[in-house]
Every structure is written in structure tokens, then in C-alpha cells.
C-alpha positions in Angstrom: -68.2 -205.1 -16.9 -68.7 -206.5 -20.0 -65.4 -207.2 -22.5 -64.3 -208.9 -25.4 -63.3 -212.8 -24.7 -59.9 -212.0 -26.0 -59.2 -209.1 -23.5 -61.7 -210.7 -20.6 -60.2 -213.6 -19.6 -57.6 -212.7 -16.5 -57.1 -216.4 -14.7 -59.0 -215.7 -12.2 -61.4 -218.5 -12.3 -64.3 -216.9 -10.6 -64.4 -213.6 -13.1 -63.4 -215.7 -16.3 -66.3 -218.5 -15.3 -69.1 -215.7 -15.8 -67.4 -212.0 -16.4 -67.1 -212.7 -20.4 -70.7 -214.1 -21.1 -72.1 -210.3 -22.5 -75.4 -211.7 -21.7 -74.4 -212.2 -18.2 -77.4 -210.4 -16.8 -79.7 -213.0 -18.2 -78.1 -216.1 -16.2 -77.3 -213.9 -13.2 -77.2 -217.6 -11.4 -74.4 -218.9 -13.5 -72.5 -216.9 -10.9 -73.5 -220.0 -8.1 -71.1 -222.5 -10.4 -68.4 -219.9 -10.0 -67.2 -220.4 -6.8 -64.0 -221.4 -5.2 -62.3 -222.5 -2.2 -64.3 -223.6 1.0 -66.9 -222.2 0.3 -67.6 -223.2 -3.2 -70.6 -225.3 -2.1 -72.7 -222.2 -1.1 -76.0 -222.1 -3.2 -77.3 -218.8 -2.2 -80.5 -218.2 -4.3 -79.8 -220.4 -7.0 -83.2 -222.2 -8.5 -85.0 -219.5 -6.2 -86.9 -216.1 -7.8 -85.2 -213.0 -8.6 -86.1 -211.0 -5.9 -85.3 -206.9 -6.9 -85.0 -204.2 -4.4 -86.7 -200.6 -5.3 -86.5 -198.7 -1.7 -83.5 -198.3 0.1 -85.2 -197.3 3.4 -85.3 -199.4 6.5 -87.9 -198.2 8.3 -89.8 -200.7 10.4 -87.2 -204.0 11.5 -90.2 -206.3 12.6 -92.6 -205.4 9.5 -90.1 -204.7 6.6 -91.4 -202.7 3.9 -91.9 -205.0 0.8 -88.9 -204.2 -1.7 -86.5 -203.1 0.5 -83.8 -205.2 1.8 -84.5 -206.1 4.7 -87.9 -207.6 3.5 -86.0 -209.8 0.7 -83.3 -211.4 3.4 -85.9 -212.5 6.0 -87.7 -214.4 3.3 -87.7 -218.5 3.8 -87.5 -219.3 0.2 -84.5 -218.8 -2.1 -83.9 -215.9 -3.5 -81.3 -214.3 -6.0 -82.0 -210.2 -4.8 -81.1 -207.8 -7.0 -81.3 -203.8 -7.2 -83.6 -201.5 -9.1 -81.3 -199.2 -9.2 -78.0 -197.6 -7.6 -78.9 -196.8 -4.0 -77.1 -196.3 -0.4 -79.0 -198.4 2.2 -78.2 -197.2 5.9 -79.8 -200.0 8.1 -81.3 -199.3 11.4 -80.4 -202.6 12.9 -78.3 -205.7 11.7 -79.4 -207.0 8.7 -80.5 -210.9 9.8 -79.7 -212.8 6.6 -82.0 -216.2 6.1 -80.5 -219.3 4.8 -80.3 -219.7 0.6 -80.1 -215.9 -0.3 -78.0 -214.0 -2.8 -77.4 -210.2 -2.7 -75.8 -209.4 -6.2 -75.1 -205.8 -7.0 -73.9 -206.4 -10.5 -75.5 -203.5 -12.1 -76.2 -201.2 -9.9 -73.7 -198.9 -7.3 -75.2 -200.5 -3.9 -73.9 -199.0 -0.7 -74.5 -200.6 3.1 -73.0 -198.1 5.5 -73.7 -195.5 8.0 -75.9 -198.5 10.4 -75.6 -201.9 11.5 -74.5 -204.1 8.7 -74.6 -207.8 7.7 -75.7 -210.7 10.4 -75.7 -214.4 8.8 -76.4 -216.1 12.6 -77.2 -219.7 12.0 -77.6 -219.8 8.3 -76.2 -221.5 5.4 -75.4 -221.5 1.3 -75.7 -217.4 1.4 -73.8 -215.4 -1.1 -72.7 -211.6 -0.9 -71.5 -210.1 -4.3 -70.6 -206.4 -5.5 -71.6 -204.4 -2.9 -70.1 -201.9 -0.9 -69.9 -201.9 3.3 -68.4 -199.3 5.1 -68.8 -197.4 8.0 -71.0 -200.0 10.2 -72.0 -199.1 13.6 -73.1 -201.6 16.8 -77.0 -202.0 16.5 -79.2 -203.4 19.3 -81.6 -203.3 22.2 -84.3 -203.6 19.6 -87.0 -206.3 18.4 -85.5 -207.6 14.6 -87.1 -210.1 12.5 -85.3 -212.5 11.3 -87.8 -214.7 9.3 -91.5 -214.0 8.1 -92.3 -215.9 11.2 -89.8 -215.2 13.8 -88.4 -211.4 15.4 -86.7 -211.5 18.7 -85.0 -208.7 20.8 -81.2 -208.2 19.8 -78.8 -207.5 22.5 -75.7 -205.3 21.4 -74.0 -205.9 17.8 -70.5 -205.3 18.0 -70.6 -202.9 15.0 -68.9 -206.1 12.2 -69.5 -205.3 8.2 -70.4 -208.8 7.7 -70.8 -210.7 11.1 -70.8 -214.9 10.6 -71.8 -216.4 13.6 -72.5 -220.4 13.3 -73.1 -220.0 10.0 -71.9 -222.0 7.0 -71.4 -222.7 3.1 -70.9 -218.7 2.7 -69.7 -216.8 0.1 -68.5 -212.9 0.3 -67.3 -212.1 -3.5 -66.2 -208.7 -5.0 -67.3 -206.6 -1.7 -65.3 -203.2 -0.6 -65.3 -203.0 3.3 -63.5 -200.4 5.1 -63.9 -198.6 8.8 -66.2 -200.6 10.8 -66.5 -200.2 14.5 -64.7 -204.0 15.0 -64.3 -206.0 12.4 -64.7 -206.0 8.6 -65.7 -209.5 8.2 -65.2 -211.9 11.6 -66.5 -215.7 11.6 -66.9 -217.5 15.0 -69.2 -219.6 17.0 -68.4 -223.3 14.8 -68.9 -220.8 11.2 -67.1 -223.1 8.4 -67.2 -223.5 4.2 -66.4 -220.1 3.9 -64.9 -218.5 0.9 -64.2 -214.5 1.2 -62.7 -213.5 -2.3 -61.9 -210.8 -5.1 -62.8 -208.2 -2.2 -61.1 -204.8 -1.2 -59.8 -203.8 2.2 -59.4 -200.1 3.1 -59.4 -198.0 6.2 -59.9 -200.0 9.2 -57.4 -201.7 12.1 -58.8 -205.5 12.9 -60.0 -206.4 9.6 -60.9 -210.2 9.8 -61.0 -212.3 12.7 -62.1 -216.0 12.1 -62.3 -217.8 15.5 -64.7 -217.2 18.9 -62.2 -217.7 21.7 -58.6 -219.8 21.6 -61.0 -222.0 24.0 -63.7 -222.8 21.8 -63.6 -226.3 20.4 -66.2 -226.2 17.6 -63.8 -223.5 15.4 -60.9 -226.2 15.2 -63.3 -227.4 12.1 -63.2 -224.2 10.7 -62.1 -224.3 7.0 -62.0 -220.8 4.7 -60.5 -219.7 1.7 -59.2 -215.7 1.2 -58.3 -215.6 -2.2 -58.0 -212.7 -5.1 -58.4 -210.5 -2.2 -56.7 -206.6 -2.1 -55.6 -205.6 1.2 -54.7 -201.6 1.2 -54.7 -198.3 2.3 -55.2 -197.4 6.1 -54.7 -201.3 7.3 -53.0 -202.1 10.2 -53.8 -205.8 11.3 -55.8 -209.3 11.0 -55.5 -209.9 7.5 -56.9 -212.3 8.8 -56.3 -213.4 13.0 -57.0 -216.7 12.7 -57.6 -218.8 16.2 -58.3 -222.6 14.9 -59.4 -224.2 12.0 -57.7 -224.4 8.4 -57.0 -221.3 6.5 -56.3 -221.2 2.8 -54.7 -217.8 1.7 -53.9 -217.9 -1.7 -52.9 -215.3 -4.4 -54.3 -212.1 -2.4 -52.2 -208.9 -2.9 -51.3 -207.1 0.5 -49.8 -203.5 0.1 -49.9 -202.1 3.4 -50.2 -203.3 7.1 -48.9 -201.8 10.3 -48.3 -204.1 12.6 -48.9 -207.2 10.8 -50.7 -209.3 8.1 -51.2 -212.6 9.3 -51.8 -214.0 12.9 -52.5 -216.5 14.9 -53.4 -217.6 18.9 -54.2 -221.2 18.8 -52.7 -223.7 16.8 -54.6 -223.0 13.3 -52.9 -224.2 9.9 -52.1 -221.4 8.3 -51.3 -222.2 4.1 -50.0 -219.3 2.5 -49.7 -219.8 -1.4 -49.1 -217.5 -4.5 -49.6 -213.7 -2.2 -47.7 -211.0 -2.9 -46.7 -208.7 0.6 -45.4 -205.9 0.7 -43.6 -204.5 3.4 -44.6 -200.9 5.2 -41.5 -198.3 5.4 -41.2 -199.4 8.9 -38.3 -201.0 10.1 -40.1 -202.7 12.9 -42.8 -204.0 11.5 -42.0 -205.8 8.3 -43.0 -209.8 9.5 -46.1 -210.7 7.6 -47.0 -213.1 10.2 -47.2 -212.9 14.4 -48.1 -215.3 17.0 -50.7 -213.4 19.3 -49.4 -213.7 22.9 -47.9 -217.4 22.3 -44.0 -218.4 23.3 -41.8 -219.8 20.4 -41.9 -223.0 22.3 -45.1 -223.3 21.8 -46.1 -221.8 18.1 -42.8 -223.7 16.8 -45.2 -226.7 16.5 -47.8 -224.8 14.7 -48.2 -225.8 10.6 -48.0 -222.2 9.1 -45.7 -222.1 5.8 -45.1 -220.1 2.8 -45.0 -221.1 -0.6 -44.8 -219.6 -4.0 -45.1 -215.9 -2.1 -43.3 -213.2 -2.8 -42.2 -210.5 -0.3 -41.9 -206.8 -1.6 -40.1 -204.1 0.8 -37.9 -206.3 3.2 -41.4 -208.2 4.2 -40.5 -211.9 5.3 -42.7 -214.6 6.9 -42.1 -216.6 9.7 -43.1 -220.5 8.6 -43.1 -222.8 11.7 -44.0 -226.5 12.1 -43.2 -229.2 10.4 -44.3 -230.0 6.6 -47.8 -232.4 7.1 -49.7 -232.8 4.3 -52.3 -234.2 6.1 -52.6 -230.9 7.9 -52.2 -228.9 4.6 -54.6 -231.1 3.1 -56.9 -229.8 5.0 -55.9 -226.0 4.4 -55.8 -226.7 0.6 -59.3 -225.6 -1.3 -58.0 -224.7 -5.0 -54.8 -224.4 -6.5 -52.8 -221.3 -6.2 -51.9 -219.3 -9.5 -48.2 -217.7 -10.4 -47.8 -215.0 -8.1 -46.4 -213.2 -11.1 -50.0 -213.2 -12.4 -51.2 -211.3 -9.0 -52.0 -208.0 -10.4 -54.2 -209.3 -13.2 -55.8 -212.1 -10.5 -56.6 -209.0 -8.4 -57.1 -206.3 -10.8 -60.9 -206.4 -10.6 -60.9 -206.7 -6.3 -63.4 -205.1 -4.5 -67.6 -204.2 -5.9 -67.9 -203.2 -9.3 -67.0 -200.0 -10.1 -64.4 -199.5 -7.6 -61.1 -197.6 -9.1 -57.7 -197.5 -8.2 -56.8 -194.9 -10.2 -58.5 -191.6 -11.0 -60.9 -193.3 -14.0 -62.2 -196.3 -15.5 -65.1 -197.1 -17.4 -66.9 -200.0 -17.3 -69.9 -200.9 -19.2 -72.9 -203.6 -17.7 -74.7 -205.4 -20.7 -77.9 -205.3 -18.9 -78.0 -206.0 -15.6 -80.5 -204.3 -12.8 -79.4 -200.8 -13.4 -81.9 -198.1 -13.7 -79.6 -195.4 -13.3 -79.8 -192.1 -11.5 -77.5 -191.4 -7.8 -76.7 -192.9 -4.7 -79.8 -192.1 -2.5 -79.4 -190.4 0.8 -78.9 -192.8 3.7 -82.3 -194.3 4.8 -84.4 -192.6 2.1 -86.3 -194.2 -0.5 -89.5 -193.2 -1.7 -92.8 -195.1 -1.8 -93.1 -195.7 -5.4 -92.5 -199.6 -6.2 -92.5 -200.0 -2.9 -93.5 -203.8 -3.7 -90.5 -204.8 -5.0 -90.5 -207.2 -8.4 -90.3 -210.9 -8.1 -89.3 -212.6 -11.0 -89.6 -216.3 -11.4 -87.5 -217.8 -13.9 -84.3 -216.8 -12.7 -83.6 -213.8 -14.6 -84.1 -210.0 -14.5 -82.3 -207.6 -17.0 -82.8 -203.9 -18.1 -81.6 -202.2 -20.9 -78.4 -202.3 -21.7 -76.9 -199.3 -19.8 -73.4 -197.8 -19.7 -71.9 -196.3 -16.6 -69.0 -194.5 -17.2 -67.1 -194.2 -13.2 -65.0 -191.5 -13.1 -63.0 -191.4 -9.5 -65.4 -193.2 -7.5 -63.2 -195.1 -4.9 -66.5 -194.5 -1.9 -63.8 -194.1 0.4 -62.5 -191.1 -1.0 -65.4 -189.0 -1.4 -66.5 -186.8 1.3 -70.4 -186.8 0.7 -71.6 -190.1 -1.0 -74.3 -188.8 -1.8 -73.2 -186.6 -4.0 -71.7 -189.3 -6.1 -73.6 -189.3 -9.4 -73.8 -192.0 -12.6 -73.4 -190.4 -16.2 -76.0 -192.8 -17.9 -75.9 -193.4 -21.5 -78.7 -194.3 -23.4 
């Protein structure tokens, strides 16, 4: 992660804002004053204690063990959580966020999958950033705490990676989702200042979905930014759906769909600016954008339009309405970069560490990295089973290199045989 100035600085203006300070580690909460978009307001732990994980188990969801997870998210305070050490966490029920948290993985190789996943119900100013979330299952029919004062039974999850459900001032940044049992990331139920960037989709068929119902009033205030984003391999729709509300989607890089990339059921205003689609080999299914069960008499009203985009492969969007700025105004949350830049805007999509190609090394000047491998799912031992809480703001190890050689998670077979080569 770390890089000179010179070759470190790629536009993007949420990697340049913190990605070239080499002391990064010790002003992890610079990364708070780095956001974009709708959701730029979102606080997460900033001012709050360094909270760092040392036990990836989840054993107990109304008496969390102290340094796992679970036990830093249900805390009423901010806090900025960090990770002892690379780890695969496999949940046994959602994971109920409280309001001002971060979870930053800088540092460490951080893995949610094989459980439920993410759950910010009712919450605000919460930031997700560099880990990976994969493989999420419906959870349930169980007693969860959500607070150190509060646990309540949990009817049936619907199996989301990251779940926002009247939740606001939220920001998901530099996360790999793939294959979830319904969404990858789906906001509903009013959820609004919402920012989902420099992330990395893989592997899955309805990847976003922002809206409850077409019926449901409250999400025609529902504002969010997708930006920086890659959209890839094994995709086939709702990049995002969109139902109401305002959606900004600027300078993301989609290179595979099959049915569609864009859609849209009730009247939202849809502001595509600076993305790059490309087209699948299939002749029937090169529009970026569809109406979801709606007559052209009826979407021909709706304020969806393309600007600056370019279309790769035959792809071709289908603008409608007519040109409000009012409208735009309020699907407008930062200004879109020269799609020609789109490759270096994106280049760093998805958690740290993630490759497109076969290798890459990457070096973290300090950061919460203690080496070692991905732990088996739900393991953890009972060393340091307090966790550390640092006030101050700042937590940093020695300076560790990790040199990644093919570690794209969804490629490998057994995760947890996935090992770090740690340098001195």
C-alpha cells in the first residue's frame, strides 16, 4: 500500500487524500476526511478509540467474546476497529452494526464469509473499508445483541453481504463482495447518504438493490453515490436496481453483465457520468440500462441520462426524460473524472490486496498486521482474547511487507490455505 508521491497519486480523490501519507497507519482516521459522494458525511469512529480485533470466533451472539468482532460493533461509543492480524471471520448470525463504528482492514487480509454478514438496521455515520465479504448465508431464529444493553430475537435474514435497512450517513469503501444468497449490498426501508465506492463485484446475479418496494414512500429521498467501483466476472444484474430516490453513478468500470447493468421500477433519477461499459458477446443483451416491468409510456418520463460514458462491445444506454437540473441536482454528489482515466480511477477496486492479475506486491508501512494465515472459519484461539483499546486514535505495528502472490479469494479453492510471506 504504501508508494512514492510521484507514482501514488492516481485521481482518485479518496486513495490520493490518504494512500501516499507512508505514515498512514498512524492517522488511520485521516481516512473519515476522505470521503465522497452522499455519503461523505459518515463519521464512523472518528474521535472514538482504536478498537483492535484478536479472535476471529463468534461464539456466543448475546455475550460476545471481548476482541472479537462482534463485541467491537455492538459497542455505544465510537470506535475505529482494527485487526490484529489477517483472519477469516465466519459469523453465526448477522453482524448488528451500532451507530459511529469503523471496520478498517488496512493491514491485515480480513475475510467475512461462510455465515450471516453485515446488518446496519437503524444506524448512522458507519464506515466499511478493505475487507472481504463473500459467500453470506440467511441467519435467524436466534436472540442477537445489538448493543451492550439491548439483544432481541431475529426473524430470517435474507442472506445480504452488507444489509442497510433505515440506516444512514454510510460508507462501504475498498470491499470485494461476491456470491451471496440475495444481494451483495441492498439499502431499503428510508436508508440515505450513502456512498458505496472503490469496491469489487464478482460472482453473484442481484448485486445491489437500493429501494424497499416501488410503494414505499420514504426511499424517494434516497440519495447514493457508486463510484470507483469494478463490476466483473460472473455478474449478471442490478449494478445497481434502483426503485426511487437519486443515484449518482460516476466513473465505475463495468466489464461483464448478463442481462443488464442498470435498472429501474419506479421513477428514480438515474445520473450516469464518466463509466466505462462494456458489452457481453451476447447479441441480446447489450443495453446497460432496463426498465423492470414498466411500459415506455410510462419510463419515457423518467430522468435517467448518460454523460461522458463510454460504451465498449456494441453496449448502449437507453437515456429517457427530459434534461432537469433540478432533478440532476439532486443525483449530483462529486464531479465525474475523464472516463479516459477509468482504469487508473479503478485500478486499486476492491480490499487491499486483491489482484487482477497473477501477482502484485504491495507493502503496508505499519498498519495492524501481525502476520501469519487466514484462520479457519469460526476459530480463534483464547489468547488476547481481550482485544486492545487504544485511546488516541492510533494503533500501528512494525512496518511489515506482504508480498500477494495470486490471491484474488474468489479463486482459491480452500481459503484457508491462503498464506502471507512476511518480511521482517
Amino acid at each position: 500500500m504504501q508508494a512514492t508521491q510521484s507514482t501514488c497519486l492516481t485521481g482518485n480523490p479518496i486513495d490520493d487524500c490518504w494512500r501516499c501519507d507512508p505514515n498512514w497507519s498512524n492517522n488511520r482516521q485521516r481516512l473519515a476526511d476522505c470521503g465522497i459522494g452522499f455519503g461523505r458525511g459518515a463519521l464512523g469512529g472518528k474521535g472514538g478509540a482504536v478498537y483492535v480485533v484478536t479472535d476471529s470466533s463468534d461464539r456466543d451472539t448475546v455475550n460476545p467474546t471481548p476482541g472479537t468482532l462482534r463485541h467491537a460493533v455492538i459497542q455505544d461509543e465510537p470506535l475505529w476497529i482494527v485487526f490484529a492480524s489477517s483472519m477469516k471471520i465466519r459469523l453465526k448470525q448477522e453482524l448488528l452494526v451500532n451507530s459511529y463504528k469503523t471496520i478498517d482492514g488496512r493491514g491485515a487480509d480480513v475475510h467475512i464469509a461462510g455465515g450471516p454478514c453485515i446488518t446496519l438496521q437503524y444506524v448512522s455515520h458507519v464506515i466499511i473499508h478493505g475487507v472481504h465479504v463473500y459467500d453470506c448465508i440467511p441467519g435467524g431464529q436466534a436472540n442477537v445483541r445489538s448493543s451492550p444493553t439491548h439483544y432481541g430475537w431475529r426473524t430470517r435474514s435474507d442472506g445480504d453481504g452488507i444489509s442497510l435497512f433505515g440506516a444512514r450517513d454510510i460508507w462501504v469503501d475498498h470491499v470485494s463482495l461476491a456470491n451471496c444468497a440475495d444481494g451483495l449490498i441492498d439499502a431499503i426501508m428510508g436508508s440515505t447518504g450513502i456512498t458505496i465506492s472503490n469496491s469489487y463485484f464478482t460472482r453473484h446475479d442481484e448485486v445491489m438493490l437500493l429501494g424497499h418496494n416501488d410503494a414505499y414512500l420514504p426511499d424517494a429521498a434516497m440519495q447514493v453515490t457508486i463510484a470507483f467501483n469494478h463490476f466483473g466476472e460472473g455478474l449478471v444484474q442490478r449494478m445497481p436496481r434502483c426503485r426511487l430516490g437519486y443515484i449518482h453513478v460516476v466513473n465505475n468500470d463495468y466489464t461483464q453483465w448478463e442481462m443488464y447493468a442498470i435498472g429501474g421500477s419506479a421513477n428514480p433519477t438515474i445520473n450516469s457520468q464518466g463509466n466505462r461499459y462494456t458489452a457481453p458477446s451476447d447479441a441480446n443483451a447489450k443495453e446497460v440500462t432496463k426498465r423492470v416491468e414498466t411500459d415506455e409510456s410510462e419510463w419515457g418520463g423518467w430522468n435517467w441520462r448518460t454523460e461522458g460514458d463510454i460504451m465498449v462491445n456494441g453496449a448502449f444506454f437507453v437515456p429517457s426524460g427530459g434534461e432537469l437540473e433540478l432533478m440532476y441536482a439532486k443525483a449530483t454528489s462529486v464531479d465525474p473524472k475523464s472516463v479516459g482515466l477509468i482504469d487508473q480511477l479503478t485500478m486499486f477496486a476492491g480490499a487491499w490486496g486483491q489482484t487482477r492479475g497473477n501477482t502484485m506486491s504491495v507493502t503496508y508501512n505499519g498498519g495492524a498486521t501481525g502476520g501469519g494465515s487466514v484462520t479457519g472459519s469460526g476459530g480463534g484461539g483464547d489468547s488476547g482474547y481481550l482485544g486492545m483499546v487504544f485511546g488516541g486514535g492510533s494503533y500501528s505495528s512494525s512496518s511489515t511487507r506482504l508480498d500477494l502472490v495470486d490471491l484474488h479469494p474468489f479463486a482459491k479453492k480452500d481459503l484457508n490455505q491462503v498464506e502471507h510471506m512476511v518480511a521482517e
